[in-house]
C-alpha positions in Angstrom: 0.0 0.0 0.0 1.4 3.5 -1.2 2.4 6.1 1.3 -0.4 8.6 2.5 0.1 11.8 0.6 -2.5 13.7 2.5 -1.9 17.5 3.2 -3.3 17.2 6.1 -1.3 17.4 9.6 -4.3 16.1 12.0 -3.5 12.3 12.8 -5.5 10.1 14.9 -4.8 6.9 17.0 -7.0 3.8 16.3 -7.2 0.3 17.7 -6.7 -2.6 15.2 -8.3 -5.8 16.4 -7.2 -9.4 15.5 -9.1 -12.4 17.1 -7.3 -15.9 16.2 -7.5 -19.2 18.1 -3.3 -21.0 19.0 -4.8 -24.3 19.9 -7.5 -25.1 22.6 -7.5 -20.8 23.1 -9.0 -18.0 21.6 -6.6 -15.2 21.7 -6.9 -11.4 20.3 -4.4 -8.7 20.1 -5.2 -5.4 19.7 -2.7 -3.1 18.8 -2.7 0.7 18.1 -2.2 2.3 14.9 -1.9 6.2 13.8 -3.5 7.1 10.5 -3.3 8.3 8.0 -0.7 5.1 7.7 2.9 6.4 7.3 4.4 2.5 7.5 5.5 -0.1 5.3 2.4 -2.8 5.9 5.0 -5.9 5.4 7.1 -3.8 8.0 4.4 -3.6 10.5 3.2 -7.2 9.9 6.9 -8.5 10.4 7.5 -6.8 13.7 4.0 -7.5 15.2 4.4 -11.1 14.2 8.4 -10.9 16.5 7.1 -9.0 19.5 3.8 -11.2 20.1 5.2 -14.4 19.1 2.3 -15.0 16.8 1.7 -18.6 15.3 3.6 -19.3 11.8 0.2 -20.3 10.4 -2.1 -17.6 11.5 1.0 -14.6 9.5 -1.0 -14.6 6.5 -4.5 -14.2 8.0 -2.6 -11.1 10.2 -1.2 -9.8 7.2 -4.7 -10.1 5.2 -6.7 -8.1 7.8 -4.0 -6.1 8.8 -4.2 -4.2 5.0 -7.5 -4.6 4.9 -7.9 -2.7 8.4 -5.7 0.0 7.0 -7.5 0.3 3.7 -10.6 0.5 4.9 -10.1 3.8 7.6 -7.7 5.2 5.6 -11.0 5.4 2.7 -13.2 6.5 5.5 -10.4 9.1 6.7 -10.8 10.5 3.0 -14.6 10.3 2.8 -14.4 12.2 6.2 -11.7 15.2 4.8 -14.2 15.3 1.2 -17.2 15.9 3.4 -15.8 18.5 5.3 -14.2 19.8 2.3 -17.2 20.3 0.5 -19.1 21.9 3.5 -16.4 24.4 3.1 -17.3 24.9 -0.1 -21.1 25.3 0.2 -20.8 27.4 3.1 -18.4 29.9 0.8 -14.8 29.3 3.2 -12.7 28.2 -0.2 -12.5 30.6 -2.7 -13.9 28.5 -6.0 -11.5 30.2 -8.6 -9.0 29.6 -6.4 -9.4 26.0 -6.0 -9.9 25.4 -10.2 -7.4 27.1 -10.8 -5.2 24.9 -8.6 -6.7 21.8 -9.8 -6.1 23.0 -13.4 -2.5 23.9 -12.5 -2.2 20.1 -10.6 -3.8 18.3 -13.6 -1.5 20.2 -16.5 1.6 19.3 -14.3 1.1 15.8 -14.1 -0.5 14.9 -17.0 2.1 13.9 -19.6 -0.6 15.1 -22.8 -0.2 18.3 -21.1 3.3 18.9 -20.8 5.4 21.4 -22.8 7.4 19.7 -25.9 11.4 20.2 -25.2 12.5 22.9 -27.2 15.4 21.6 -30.0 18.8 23.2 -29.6 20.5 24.5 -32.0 23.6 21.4 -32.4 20.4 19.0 -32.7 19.1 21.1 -35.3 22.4 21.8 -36.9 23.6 17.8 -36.6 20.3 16.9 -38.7 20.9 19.3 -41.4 24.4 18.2 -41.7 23.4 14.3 -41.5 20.8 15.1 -44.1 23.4 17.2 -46.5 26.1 15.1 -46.3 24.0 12.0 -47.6 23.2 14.2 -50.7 25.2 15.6 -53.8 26.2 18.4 -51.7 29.0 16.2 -49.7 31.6 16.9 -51.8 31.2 21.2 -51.5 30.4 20.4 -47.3 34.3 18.4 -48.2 35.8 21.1 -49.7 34.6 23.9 -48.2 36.2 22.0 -44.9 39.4 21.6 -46.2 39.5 25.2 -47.6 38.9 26.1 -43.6 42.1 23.6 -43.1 44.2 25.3 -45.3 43.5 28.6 -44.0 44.3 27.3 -40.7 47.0 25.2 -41.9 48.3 28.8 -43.7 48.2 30.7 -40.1 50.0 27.9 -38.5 52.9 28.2 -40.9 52.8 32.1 -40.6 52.6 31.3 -36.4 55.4 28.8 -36.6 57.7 30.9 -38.5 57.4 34.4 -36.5 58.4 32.1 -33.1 61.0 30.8 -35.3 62.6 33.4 -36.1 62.1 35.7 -32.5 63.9 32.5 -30.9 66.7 32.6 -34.0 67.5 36.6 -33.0 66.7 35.4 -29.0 69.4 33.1 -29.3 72.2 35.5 -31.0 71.3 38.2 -29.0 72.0 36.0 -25.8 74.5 34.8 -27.3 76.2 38.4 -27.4 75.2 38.6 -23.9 77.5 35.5 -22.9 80.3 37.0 -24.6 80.1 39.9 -22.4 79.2 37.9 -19.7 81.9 38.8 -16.5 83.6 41.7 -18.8 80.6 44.6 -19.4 78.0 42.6 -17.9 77.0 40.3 -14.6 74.7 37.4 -14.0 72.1 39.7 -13.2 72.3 41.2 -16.7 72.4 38.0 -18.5 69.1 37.0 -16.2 67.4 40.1 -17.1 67.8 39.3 -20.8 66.1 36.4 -20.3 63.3 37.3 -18.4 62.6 39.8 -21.5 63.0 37.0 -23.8 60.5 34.7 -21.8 58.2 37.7 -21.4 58.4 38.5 -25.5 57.7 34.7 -26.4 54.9 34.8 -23.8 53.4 37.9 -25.8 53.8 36.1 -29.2 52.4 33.0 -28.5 49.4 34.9 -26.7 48.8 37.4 -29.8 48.9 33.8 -32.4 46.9 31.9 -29.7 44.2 34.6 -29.7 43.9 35.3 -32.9 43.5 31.4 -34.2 41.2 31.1 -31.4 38.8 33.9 -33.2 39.3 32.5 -36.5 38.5 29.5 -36.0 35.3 30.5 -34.0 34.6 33.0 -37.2 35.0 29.9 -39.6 33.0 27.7 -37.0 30.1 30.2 -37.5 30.3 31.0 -40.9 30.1 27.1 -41.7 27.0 26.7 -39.8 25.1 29.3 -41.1 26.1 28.3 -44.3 24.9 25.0 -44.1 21.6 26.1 -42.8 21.3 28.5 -45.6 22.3 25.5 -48.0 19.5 23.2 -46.5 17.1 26.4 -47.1 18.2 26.2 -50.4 17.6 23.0 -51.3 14.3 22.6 -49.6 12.7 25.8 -52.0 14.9 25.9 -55.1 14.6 23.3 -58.1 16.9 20.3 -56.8 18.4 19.5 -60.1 20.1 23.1 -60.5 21.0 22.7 -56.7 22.9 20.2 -57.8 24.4 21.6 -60.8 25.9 24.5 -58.5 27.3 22.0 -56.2 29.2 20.0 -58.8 30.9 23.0 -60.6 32.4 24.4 -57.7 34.8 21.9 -56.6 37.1 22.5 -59.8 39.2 25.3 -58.6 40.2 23.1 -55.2 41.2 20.2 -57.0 43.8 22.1 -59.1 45.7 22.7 -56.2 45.0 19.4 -54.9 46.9 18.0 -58.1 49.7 20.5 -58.3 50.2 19.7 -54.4 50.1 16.3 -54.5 53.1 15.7 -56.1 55.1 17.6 -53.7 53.8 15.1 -50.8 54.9 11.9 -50.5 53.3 9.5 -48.1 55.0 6.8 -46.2 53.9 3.2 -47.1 51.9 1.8 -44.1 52.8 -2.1 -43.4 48.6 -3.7 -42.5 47.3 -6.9 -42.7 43.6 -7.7 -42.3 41.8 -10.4 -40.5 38.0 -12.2 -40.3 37.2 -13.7 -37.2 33.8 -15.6 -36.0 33.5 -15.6 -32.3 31.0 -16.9 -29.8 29.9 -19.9 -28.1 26.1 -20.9 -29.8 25.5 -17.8 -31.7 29.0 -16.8 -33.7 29.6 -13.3 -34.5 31.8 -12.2 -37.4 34.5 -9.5 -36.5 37.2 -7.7 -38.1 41.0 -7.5 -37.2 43.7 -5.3 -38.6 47.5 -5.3 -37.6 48.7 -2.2 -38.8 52.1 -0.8 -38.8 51.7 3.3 -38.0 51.4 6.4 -35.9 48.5 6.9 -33.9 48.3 10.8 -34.8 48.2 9.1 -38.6 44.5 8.7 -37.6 44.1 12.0 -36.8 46.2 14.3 -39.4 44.6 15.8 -42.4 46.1 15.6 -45.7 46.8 19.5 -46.7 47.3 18.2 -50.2 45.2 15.1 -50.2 45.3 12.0 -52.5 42.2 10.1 -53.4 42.3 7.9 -50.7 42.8 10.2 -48.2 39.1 12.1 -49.6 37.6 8.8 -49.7 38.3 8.5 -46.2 37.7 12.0 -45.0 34.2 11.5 -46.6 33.9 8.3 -45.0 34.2 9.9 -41.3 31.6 12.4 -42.5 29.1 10.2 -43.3 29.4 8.2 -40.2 29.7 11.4 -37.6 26.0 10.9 -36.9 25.2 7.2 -37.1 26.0 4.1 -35.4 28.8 3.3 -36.9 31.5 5.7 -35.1 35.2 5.3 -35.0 37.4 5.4 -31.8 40.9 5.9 -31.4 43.0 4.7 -27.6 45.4 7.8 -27.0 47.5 6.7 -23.9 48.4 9.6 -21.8 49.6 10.3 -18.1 47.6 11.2 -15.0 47.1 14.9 -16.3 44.0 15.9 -17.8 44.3 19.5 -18.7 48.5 20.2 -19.5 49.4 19.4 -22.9 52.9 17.5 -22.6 53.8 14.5 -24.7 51.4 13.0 -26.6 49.2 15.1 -25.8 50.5 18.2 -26.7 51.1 16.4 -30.3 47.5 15.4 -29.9 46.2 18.9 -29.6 48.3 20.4 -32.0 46.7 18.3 -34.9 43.6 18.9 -33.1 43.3 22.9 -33.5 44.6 22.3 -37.4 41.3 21.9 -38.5 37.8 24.1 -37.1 35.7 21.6 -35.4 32.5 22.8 -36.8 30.0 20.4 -34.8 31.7 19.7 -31.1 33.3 22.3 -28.6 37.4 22.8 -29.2 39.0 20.2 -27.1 40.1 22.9 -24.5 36.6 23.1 -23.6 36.1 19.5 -23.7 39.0 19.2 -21.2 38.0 22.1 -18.5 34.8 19.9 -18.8 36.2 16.7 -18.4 38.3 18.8 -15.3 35.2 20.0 -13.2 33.6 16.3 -13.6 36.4 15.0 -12.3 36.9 16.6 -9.4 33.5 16.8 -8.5 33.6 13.0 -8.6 36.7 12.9 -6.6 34.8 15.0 -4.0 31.9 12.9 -3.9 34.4 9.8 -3.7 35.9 11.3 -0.7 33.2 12.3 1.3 31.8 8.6 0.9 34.9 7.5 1.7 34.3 9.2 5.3 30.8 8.5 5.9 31.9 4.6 5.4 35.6 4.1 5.3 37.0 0.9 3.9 40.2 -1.3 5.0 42.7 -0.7 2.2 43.3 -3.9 0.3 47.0 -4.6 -1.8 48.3 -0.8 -1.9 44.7 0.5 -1.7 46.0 3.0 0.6 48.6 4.3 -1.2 46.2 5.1 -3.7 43.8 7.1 -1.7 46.5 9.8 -0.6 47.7 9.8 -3.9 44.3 10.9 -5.0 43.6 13.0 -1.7 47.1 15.2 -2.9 46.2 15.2 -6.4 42.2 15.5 -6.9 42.4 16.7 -10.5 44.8 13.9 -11.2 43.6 10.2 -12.8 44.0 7.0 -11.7 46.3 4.0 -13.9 43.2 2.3 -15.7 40.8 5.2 -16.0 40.3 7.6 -19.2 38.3 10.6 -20.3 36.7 10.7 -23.7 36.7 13.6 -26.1 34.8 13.8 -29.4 35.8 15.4 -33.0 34.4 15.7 -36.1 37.5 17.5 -37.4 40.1 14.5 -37.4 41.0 12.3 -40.2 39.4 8.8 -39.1 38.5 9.5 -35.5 35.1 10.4 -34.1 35.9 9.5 -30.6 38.9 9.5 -28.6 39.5 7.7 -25.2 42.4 9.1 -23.7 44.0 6.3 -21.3 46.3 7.1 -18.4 49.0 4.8 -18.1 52.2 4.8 -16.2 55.4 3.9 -16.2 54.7 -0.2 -15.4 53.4 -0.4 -19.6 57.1 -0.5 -20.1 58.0 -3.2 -17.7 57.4 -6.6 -19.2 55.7 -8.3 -16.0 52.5 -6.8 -16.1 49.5 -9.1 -16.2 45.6 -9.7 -17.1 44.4 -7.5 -14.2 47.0 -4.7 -14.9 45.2 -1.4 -14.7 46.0 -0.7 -18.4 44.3 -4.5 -19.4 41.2 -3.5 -17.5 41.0 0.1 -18.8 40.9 -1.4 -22.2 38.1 -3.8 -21.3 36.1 -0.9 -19.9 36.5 1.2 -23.2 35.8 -1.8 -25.0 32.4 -1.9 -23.0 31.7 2.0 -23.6 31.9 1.3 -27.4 29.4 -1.8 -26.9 27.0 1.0 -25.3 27.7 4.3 -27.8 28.1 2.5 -31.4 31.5 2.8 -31.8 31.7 -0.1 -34.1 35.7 0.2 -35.1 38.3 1.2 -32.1 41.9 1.2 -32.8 43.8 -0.1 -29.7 47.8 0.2 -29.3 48.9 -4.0 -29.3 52.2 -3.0 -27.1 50.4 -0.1 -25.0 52.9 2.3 -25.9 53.2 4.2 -28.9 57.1 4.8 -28.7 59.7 2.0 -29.0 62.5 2.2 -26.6 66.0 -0.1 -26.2 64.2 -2.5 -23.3 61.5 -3.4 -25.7 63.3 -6.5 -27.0 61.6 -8.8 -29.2 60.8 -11.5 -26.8 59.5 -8.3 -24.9 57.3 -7.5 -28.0 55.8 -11.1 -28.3 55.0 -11.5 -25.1 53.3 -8.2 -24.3 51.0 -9.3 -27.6 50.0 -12.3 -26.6 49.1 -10.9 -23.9 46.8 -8.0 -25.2 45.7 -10.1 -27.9 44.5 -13.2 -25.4 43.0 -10.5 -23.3 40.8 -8.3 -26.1 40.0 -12.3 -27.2 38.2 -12.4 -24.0 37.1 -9.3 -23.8 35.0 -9.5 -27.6 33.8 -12.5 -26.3 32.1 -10.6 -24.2 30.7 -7.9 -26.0 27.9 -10.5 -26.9 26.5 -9.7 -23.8 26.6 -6.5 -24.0 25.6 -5.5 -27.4 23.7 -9.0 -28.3 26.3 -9.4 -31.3 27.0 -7.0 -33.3 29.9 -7.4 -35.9 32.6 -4.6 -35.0 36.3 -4.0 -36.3 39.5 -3.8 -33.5 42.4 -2.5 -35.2 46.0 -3.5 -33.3 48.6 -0.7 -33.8 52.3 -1.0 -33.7 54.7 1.8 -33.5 56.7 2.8 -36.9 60.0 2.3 -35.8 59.2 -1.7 -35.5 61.0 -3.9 -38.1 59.0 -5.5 -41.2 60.6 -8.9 -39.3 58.6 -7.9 -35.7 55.5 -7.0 -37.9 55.1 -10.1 -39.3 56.1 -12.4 -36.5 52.9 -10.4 -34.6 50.8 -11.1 -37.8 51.9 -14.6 -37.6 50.6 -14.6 -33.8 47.1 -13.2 -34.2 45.9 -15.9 -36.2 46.9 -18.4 -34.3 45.4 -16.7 -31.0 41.9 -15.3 -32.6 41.9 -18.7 -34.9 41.2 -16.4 -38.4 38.8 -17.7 -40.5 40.1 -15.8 -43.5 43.6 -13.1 -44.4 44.1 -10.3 -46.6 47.4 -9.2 -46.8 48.3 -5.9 -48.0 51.1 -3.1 -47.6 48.8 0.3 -48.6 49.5 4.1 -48.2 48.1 5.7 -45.1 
């Protein structure tokens, strides 16, 4: 029985009586009960049933007229309050405007026909024009106009690049002079003070080129937009066929420079071999697997002169951005979120190349990912107090390193930032890692193993039907990372993503999905295909396609 939601404040004792017979004797218990009823009935049966010792065959005859006891004065309680109400009424003590209009307002807010339609947003609106364009002939202007934006940015870069250069080439001669002098004209505290003026000027520069990509990209972010709502205007009142004539003639004065540039880039070959899998115990689901020789910013970088392969797949991203096909990418990174060092800073840099015209800049996505995270450290924290836990196998250790550093992540755990600006990558899962990756004794429960399961499980739950995972989980070789080092951290990753896919039927009922294993550059041919030799063997391959390809 629900919960009395009565306004009222008036409560009244009454006296529940239960006649029963335990043998040769009649008994009765009488027990006293305030209404309205504030208590669980199963509750009040239980403890009533303890404190008078009541027979084990009599509980459910108790329990029977217990609710109906309470059912039937808690009707008579509200038969009572309506009476009374409605005297009120007659007599004139409600106001009968006022009580309408409160009903009305009752009715409207709980009656689902009633309620207000959520307004769209603008990126909802926005992402189904672009879903709609893109699948039309006016992808390839959406393309080009893009990489216009790219080259543009690309064009400022260069210009950005070279000013630092060259205030750092007339830095260094001018200190240079300085050290000359140094202990003849001038002291320590001169050659410091040029510094500090050198610092400051570098600081300025960077701030001036910082700013002013920051406001052309959000100029180029806006003018896209309303452009393609003005296109999807366009198309829905003009004469489709000349629509499409328009959008097929403009292209041509891009892909002149595209040809003249493309000869002046050369593309490293990329060593890959691809794999078909079935996997499950009843029900077998087919997957794909690619070993593929590479850098992971490869995934990322656009083409400024790009070949036909490289469109094919630029348009291929597009067309997925909003489906349920998306493509993720593991980025493994240390325990910072928001300080670009590393990989990340590499990361970022290819990042603000290109205007991301549908998500937030990845700054934003990061100061984001920030508050979250320390808001879920607080919460953490504070539950940690109210019910505090014996450390288990270091456990401790790890709680003061997170009490010192609350905006810092744990070994194991990753943030997620989305692009539709990158080469092949919609998602990205940024993995912290530390400096145990490059020992060769971690195992199945290392923190890395288990981070990769649990990304593995988000892309089960978001769509993201291809991921591209790093086999050795790190993307530099270094001089400890022999080959029997090599083979036996693969094994290992590949046994454990085995295990993991053969979950994923469980959590996505079986759908097909494609894990890409990538190895560093500076690995040997010889490494590459004792690895591709390995997979097989491990996954049991149903099928192999062999194939050295430019990236």
């Amino acid at each position: 029985m629900k919960k009395n939601k009565s306004k009222t404040n008036s409560t009244a004792e009454k006296e529940f009586v239960f006649e029963f017979r335990a043998g040769e004797h009649n008994c009765v218990l009488k027990v006293p009960l305030q209404f309205p009823a504030q208590e669980n009935i199963c509750d009040l049966h239980g403890r009533l049933v303890l404190l008078h010792k009541i027979p084990c065959h009599i509980e459910d005859e108790l329990k029977t007229s217990l609710s109906n006891f309470i059912e039937s004065e808690t009707i008579l309680d509200y038969d009572r309050e309506a009476e009374l109400a409605l005297q009120r009424l007659t007599v004139g003590d409600v106001d009968v405007n006022q009580l309408t209009n409160a009903w009305t307002r009752s009715y409207v807010e709980t009656t689902l026909e009633h309620a207000r339609p959520e307004e769209p947003s603008w990126d909802e609106d926005f992402a189904d024009v672009y879903h709609e364009l893109i699948h039309s002939p006016a992808s390839d202007t959406l393309l080009n106009l893009e990489h216009n934006y790219f080259v543009s940015i690309s064009e400022l870069i260069s210009e950005r690049d070279m000013e630092i250069k060259k205030l750092q080439e007339r830095q260094a001669a001018e200190m240079d002079k300085v050290m000359h002098e140094l202990g003849n004209t001038l002291s320590d505290h001169d050659v410091n003070a040029v510094a500090s003026q050198h610092f400051d000027a570098q600081q300025v520069l960077e701030n001036k080129w910082a700013s002013e990509l920051k406001q052309v990209t959000g100029i180029q972010k806006h003018e896209y937009q309303e452009w393609v709502i003005s296109l999807h205007q366009d198309l829905q009142k003009s004469n489709s066929s000349q629509i499409t004539e328009e959008i097929k003639v403009q292209p041509s004065q891009l892909s002149e420079l595209a040809d003249s540039g493309a000869r002046m880039f050369e593309e490293q070959p990329q060593l890959e071999e691809s794999f078909t899998i079935h996997l499950g115990a009843q029900l077998k689901t087919m997957h794909n697997l690619r070993l593929v020789r590479s850098d992971v910013l490869d995934f990322c970088k656009h083409r400024r002169h790009s070949s036909g392969g490289a469109k094919l797949r630029r348009l291929q991203t597009a067309l997925s951005l909003y489906s349920s096909s998306l493509c993720g990418l593991v980025l493994l990174v240390d325990n910072r979120v928001n300080s670009y060092s590393g990989i990340k800073r590499d990361f970022a840099t290819v990042a603000k190349e290109c205007t991301d015209f549908h998500f937030p800049f990845l700054e934003a996505q990061l100061d984001e990912v920030q508050q979250v995270l320390l808001y879920a450290r607080a919460q953490r924290s504070s539950k940690h107090k109210e019910q505090p836990e014996i450390p288990r196998n270091g456990g401790d250790d790890k709680s003061k390193n997170v009490d010192r550093n609350p905006s810092n992540i744990l070994p194991g755990e990753f943030y997620i930032s989305r692009h539709s600006n990158l080469s092949e990558v919609h998602v990205v899962f940024h993995l912290c890692v530390d400096d145990n990756v490059r020992s060769g004794n971690i195992t199945a429960r290392d923190p890395a193993i288990m981070g990769l399961r649990n990304i593995l499980k988000v892309c089960c739950t978001h769509d993201v039907t291809t991921i591209t995972v790093p086999l050795l989980l790190v993307h530099d070789m270094s001089e400890e990372m022999t080959i029997p080092w090599c083979l036996k951290r693969a094994e290992l990753v590949f046994k454990c993503v085995k295990g993991f896919m053969m979950e994923m039927a469980s959590w996505d009922g079986g759908i097909s999905r494609t894990v890409q294993f990538l190895v560093p550059k500076s690995i040997s041919e010889e490494m590459f295909y004792q690895l591709s030799n390995m997979l097989p063997q491990i996954f049991r391959v149903s099928s192999t396609l062999t194939l050295t390809s430019k990236h």
